[in-house]
C-alpha positions as CSV (number, residue, x, y, z in Angstrom):
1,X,29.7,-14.1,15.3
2,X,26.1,-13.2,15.5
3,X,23.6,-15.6,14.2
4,X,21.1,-14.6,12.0
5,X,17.7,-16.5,12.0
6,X,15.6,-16.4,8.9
7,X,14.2,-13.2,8.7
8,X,10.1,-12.8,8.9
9,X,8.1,-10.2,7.8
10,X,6.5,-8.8,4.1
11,X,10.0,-8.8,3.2
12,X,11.6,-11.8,3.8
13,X,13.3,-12.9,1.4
14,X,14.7,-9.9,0.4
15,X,18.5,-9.3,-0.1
16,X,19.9,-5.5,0.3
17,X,23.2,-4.1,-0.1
18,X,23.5,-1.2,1.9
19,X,26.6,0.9,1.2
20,X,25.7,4.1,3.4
21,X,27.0,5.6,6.1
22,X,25.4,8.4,8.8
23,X,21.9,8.4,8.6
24,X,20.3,9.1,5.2
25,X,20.3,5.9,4.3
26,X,21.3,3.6,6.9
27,X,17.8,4.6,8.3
28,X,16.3,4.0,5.1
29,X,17.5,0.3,4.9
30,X,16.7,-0.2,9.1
31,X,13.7,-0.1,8.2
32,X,13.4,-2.4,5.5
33,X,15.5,-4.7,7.9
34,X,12.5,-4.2,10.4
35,X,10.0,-5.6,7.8
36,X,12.1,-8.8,7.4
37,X,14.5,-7.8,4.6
38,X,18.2,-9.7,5.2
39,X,20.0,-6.1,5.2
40,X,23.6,-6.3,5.1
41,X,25.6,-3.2,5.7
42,X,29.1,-3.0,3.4
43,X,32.1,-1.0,4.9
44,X,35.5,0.0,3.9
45,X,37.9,-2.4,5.4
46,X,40.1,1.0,6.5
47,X,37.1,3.4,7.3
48,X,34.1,2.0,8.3
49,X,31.0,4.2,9.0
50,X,32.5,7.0,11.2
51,X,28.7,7.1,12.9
52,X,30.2,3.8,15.0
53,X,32.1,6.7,16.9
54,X,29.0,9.1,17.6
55,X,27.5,9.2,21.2
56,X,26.5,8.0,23.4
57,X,28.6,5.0,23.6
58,X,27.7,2.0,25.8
59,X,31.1,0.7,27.8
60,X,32.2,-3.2,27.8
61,X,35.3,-3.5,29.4
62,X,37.9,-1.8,27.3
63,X,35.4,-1.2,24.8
64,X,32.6,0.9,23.9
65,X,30.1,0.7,20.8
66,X,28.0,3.8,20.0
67,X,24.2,3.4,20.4
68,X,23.4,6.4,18.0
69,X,25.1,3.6,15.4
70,X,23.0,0.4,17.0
71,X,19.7,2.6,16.6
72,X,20.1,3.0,12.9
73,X,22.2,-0.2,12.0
74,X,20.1,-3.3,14.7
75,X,19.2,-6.2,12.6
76,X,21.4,-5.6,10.2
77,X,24.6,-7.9,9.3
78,X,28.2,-6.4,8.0
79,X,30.7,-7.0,5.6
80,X,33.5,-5.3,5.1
81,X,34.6,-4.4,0.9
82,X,37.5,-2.0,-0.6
83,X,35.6,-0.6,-3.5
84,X,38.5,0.8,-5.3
85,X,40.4,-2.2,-6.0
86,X,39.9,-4.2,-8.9
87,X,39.1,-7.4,-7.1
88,X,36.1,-5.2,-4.5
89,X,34.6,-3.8,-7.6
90,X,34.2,-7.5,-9.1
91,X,32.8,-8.7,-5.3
92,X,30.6,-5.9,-5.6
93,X,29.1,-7.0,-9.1
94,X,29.0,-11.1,-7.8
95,X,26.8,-9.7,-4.6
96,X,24.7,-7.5,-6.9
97,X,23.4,-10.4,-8.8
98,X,21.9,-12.4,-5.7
99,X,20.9,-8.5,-4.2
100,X,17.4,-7.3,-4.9
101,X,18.0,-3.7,-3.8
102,X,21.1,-1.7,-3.5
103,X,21.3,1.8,-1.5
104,X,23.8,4.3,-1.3
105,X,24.1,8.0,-0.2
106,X,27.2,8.9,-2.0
107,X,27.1,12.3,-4.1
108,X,26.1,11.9,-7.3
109,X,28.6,10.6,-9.5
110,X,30.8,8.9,-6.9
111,X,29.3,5.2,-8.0
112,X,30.3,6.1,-11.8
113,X,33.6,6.7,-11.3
114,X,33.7,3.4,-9.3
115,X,32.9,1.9,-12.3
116,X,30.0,0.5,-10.3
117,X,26.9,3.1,-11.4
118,X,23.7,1.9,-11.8
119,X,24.2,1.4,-15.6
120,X,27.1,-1.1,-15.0
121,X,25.6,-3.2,-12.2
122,X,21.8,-3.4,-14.0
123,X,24.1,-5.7,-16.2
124,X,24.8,-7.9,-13.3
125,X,21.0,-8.3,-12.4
126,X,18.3,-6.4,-14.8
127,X,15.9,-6.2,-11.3
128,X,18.1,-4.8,-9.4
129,X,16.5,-1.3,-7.4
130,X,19.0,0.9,-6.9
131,X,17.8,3.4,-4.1
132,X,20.4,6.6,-3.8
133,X,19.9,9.5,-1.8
134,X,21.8,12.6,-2.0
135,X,21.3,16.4,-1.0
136,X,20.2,17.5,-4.1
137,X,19.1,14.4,-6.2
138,X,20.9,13.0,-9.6
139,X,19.6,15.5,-12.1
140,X,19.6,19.3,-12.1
141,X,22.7,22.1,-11.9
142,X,23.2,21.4,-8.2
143,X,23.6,17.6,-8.1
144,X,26.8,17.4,-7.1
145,X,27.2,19.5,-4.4
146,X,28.2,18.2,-0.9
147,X,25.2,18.1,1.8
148,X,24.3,17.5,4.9
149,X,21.4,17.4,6.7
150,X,21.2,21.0,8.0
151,X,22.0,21.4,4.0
152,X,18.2,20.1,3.5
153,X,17.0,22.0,5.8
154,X,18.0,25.3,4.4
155,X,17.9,24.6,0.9
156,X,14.5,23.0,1.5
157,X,12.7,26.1,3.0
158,X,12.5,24.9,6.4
159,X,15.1,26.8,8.1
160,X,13.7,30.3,7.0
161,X,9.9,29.2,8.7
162,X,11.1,27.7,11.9
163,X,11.8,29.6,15.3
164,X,10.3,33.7,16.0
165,X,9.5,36.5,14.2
166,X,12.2,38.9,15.9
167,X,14.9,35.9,15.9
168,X,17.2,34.6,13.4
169,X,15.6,31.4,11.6
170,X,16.2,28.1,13.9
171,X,16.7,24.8,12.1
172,X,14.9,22.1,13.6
173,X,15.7,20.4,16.5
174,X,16.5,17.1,14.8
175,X,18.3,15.7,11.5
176,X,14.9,15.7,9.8
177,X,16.6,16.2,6.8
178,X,18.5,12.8,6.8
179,X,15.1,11.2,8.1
180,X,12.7,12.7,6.1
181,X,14.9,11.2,2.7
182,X,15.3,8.2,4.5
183,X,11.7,7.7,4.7
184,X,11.0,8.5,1.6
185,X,13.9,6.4,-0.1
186,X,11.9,3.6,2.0
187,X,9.0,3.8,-0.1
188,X,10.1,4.5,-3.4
189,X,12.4,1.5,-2.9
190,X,9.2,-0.4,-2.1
191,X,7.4,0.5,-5.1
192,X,10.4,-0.1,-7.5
193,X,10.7,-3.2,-6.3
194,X,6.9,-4.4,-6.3
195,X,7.2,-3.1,-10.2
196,X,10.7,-4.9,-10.4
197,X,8.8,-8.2,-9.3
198,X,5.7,-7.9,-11.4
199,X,7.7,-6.9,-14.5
200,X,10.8,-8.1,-13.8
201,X,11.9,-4.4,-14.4
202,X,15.0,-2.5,-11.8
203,X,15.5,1.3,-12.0
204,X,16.9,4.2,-9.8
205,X,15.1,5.4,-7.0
206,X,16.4,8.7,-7.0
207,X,15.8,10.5,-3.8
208,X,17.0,14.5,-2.7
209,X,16.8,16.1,0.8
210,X,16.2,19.3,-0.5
211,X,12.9,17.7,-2.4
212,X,12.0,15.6,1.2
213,X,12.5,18.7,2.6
214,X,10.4,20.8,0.4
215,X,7.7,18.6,0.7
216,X,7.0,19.4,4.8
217,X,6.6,23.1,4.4
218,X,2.9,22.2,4.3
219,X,1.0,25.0,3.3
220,X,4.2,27.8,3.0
221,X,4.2,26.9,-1.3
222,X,1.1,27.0,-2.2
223,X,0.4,30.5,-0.1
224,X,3.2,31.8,-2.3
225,X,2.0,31.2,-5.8
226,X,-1.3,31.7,-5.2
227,X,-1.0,34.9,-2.5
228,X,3.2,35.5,-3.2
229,X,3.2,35.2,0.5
230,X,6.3,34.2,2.2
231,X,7.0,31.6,4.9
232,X,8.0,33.4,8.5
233,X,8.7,32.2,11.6
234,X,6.0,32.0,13.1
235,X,7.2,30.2,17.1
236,X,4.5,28.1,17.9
237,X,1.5,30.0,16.1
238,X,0.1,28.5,13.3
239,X,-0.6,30.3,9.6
240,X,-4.5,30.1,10.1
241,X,-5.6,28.0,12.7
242,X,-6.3,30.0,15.9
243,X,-6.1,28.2,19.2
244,X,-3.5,25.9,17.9
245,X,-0.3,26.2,19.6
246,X,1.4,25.8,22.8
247,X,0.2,27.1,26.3
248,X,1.8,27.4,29.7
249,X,0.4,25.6,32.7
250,X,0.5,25.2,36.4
251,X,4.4,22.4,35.7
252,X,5.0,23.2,31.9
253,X,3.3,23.9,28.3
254,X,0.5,21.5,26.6
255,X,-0.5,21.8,22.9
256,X,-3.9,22.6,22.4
257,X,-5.8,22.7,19.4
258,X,-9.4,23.0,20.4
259,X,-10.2,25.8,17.2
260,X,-13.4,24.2,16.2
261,X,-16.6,25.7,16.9
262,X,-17.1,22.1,18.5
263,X,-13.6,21.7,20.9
264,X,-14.0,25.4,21.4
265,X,-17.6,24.8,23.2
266,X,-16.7,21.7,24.8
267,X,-13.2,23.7,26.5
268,X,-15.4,26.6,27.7
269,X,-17.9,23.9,29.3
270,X,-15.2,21.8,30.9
271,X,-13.4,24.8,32.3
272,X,-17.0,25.8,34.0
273,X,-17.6,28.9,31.7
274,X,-19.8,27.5,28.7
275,X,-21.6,31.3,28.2
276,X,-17.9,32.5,26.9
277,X,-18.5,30.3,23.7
278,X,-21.8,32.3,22.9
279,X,-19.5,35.6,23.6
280,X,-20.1,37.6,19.8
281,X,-16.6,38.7,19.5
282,X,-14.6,35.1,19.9
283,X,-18.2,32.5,19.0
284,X,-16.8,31.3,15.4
285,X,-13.6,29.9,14.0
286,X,-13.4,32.8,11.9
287,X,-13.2,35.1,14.6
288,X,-10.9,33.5,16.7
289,X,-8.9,33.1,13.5
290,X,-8.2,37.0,13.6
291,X,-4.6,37.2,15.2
292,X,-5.5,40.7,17.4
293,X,-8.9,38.7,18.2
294,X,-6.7,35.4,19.7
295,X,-4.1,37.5,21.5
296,X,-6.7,40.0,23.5
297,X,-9.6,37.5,24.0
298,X,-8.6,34.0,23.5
299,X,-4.6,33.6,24.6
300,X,-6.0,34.6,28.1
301,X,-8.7,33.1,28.8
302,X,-6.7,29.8,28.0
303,X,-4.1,31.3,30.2
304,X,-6.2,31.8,33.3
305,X,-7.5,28.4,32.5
306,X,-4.6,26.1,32.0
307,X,-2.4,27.8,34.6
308,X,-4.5,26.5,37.3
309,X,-3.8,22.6,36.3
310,X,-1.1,20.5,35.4
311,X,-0.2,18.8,32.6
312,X,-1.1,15.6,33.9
313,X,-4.6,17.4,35.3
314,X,-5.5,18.8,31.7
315,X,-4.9,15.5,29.9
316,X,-7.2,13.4,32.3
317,X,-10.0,16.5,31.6
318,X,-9.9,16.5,28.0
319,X,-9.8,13.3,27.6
320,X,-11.3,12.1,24.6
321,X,-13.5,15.7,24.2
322,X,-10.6,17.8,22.8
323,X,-7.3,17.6,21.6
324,X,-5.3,18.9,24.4
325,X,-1.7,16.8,25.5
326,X,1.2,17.5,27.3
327,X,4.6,18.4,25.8
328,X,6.8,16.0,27.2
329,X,10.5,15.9,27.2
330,X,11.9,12.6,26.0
331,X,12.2,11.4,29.5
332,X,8.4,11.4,29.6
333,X,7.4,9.9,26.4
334,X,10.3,6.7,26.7
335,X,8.3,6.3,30.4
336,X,4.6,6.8,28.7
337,X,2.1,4.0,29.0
338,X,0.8,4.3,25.7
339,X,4.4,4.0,24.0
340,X,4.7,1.3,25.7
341,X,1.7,-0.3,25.1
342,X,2.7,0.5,21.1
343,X,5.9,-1.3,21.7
344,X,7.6,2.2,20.4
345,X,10.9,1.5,22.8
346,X,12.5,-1.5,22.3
347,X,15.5,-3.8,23.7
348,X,18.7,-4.0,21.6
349,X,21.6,-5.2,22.7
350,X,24.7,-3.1,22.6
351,X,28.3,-3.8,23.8
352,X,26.5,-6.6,26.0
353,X,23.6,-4.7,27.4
354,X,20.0,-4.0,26.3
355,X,19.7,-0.6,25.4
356,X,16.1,1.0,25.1
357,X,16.0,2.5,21.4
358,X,12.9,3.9,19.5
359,X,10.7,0.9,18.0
360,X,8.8,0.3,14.4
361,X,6.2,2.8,13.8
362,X,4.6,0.7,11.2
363,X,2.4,-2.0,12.8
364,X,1.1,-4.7,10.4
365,X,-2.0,-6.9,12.0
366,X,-0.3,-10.1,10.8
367,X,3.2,-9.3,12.0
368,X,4.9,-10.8,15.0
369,X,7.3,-9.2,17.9
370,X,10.6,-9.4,16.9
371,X,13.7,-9.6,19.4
372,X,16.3,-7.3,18.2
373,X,19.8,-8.4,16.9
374,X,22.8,-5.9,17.5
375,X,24.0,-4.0,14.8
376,X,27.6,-5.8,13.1
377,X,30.5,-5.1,13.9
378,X,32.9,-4.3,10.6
379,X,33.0,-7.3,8.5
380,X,31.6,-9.4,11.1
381,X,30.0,-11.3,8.8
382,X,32.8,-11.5,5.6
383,X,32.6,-15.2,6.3
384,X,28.9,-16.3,5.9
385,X,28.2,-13.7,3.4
386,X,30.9,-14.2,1.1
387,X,30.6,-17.8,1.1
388,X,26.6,-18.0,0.4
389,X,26.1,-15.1,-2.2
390,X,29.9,-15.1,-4.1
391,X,30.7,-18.8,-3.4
392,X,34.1,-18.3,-2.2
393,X,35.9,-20.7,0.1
394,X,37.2,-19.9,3.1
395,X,41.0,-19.7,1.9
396,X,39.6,-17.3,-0.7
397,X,37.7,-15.2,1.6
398,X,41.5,-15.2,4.0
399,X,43.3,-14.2,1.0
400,X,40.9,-11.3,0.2
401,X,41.5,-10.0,3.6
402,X,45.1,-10.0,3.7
403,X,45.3,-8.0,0.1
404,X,43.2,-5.5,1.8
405,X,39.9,-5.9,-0.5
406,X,37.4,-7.2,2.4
């Protein structure tokens, strides 16, 4: 069995429950693992979180242990708990009441006909923050539909803005669905629980992908209530911001977003033409705003100019003058200096070997580097947890296991 040190961090201290599964949600409570909360992630005894069998998996002799579950689950310990039987749903209740936060990502509804809502454990511990995230939040006619994350995606707006004009819509290339609720079910669990330890007050954070969605379509609502434009596809222009986008060059593409009147005078200087910043047509933002105006006189000159360098040869010119970088593939940015130098890919060990995962993008001045503890096993740790916050003995704890509650 692992052992678990005593955790560091603003949150040590801290007790969660965390009874999700996938991603919306385990990523949620990862993170408040990585602040020094004691995290530990409940299972069914029968079917654990089927994100243990996503890839890639990490061999050890017969073995094998996915690392898509170790990046979202690492510092985390496990218990194992049948729900539905009468003697889980009382083991729920006794952890609740030494718990500070609990969070699920059932659908709506699911925890009350448990018997274990929010309005029946608050009567274990009045504190408690309950953090659940679901596709479409706890209130409203669609609450208890099924979702996924593509489910945010499309419900939120974002699949109808992303990919080119003459193209079907393209969702995004990752589960930001899942993450973006995830994130935002980190901080409202933060705040209930600063209000639940000043006032000794719990309550529901109650978090929807569809709303964490909604809220990254940056500018694409409020053009349509005030203009009743709607949100296109768009590739990789931007609305109203005009050079802003992605360019070819000599090995690949970089971003570059040099549409001040400042960056724009500073590029035509460093590429040895600074009299094509006085030109009348393209001299102000304004003008280069005009999307006939970028695509004649702006798109190639930036051509003719990036396409003699490479990626690495436009970075070390720009600098610090303009905002000019490399799209890298993921090969480049786990390799890059400055991740590195941000501790942004960490060791954690998986089926006996260090695997190289995203780190913590928060960074606290008075926070210490951590070393990394695996993600549990199922019910790896039935034993220490159900002795220290229920109180059973070990014949208890035996007993529960053969009847098929832990």
């Amino acid at each position: 069995m692992t052992q678990h040190t005593a955790a560091s961090g603003p949150l040590a201290g801290v007790t969660v429950l965390d009874i999700t599964r996938v991603v919306a949600g385990p990523f949620c409570s990862m993170l408040l693992a990585e602040l020094g909360a004691t995290v530990i992630k409940v299972e069914h005894p029968d079917e654990p979180d089927y994100a243990r069998t996503f890839p890639p998996m990490v061999e050890h002799g017969d073995d094998e242990f996915s690392a898509f579950f170790a990046q979202y689950n690492r510092n985390k310990q496990g218990i194992t708990l049948n729900m539905k039987t009468v003697e889980g749903k009382q083991l729920l209740r006794q952890l609740v009441r030494k718990a500070d936060i609990l969070v699920e990502n059932f659908r709506p509804g699911t925890m009350e006909k448990l018997g274990l809502g929010y309005e029946v454990l608050k009567q274990e511990n009045p504190q408690l923050v309950y953090t659940a995230i679901s596709g479409f939040g706890r209130t409203g006619p669609n609450a208890s539909r099924p979702a996924y994350d593509n489910t945010g995606q499309a419900a939120g707006g974002l699949w109808s803005m992303n990919g080119y004009a003459d193209r079907p819509p393209v969702r995004v290339g990752t589960i930001i669905g899942d993450l973006a609720a995830s994130l935002y079910a980190a901080i409202g669990t933060l705040a209930a629980l600063r209000q639940a330890e000043r006032d000794g007050l719990g309550q529901v954070v109650d978090i929807s992908q569809q709303d964490s969605v909604l809220t990254l379509t940056e500018n694409a609502v409020v053009r349509y209530t005030t203009k009743g434009e709607v949100a296109s596809p768009l590739g990789n222009d931007h609305p109203f911001v005009r050079p802003y986008g992605s360019f070819p060059c000599k090995d690949g593409y970089v971003f570059f977003g040099g549409y001040t009147d400042k960056f724009w005078r500073i590029t035509c200087e460093m590429f040895g033409e600074p009299e094509v910043a006085d030109d009348t047509e393209i001299d102000t933002m304004e003008k280069r705003f005009d999307p006939a105006v970028a695509e004649r006189r702006v798109t190639p000159l930036l051509a003719r100019w990036f396409g003699q360098y490479t990626k690495a040869e436009l970075e070390e010119m720009a600098g610090d003058r303009v905002p000019l970088s490399a799209i890298k593939t993921i090969a480049e940015v786990v390799e890059d200096p400055h991740i590195a130098a941000r501790e942004m890919i960490v060791n954690v060990p998986v089926a006996g070997k260090l695997v190289r995962m995203f780190g913590m993008p928060i960074k606290l001045s008075e926070a210490k580097s951590r070393d990394h503890v695996k993600a549990p096993t199922p019910g790896e740790h039935n034993a220490e947890i159900y002795a220290r916050l229920a109180g059973l003995s070990a014949e208890e704890i035996a007993g529960l296991a053969e009847r098929g509650v832990i």
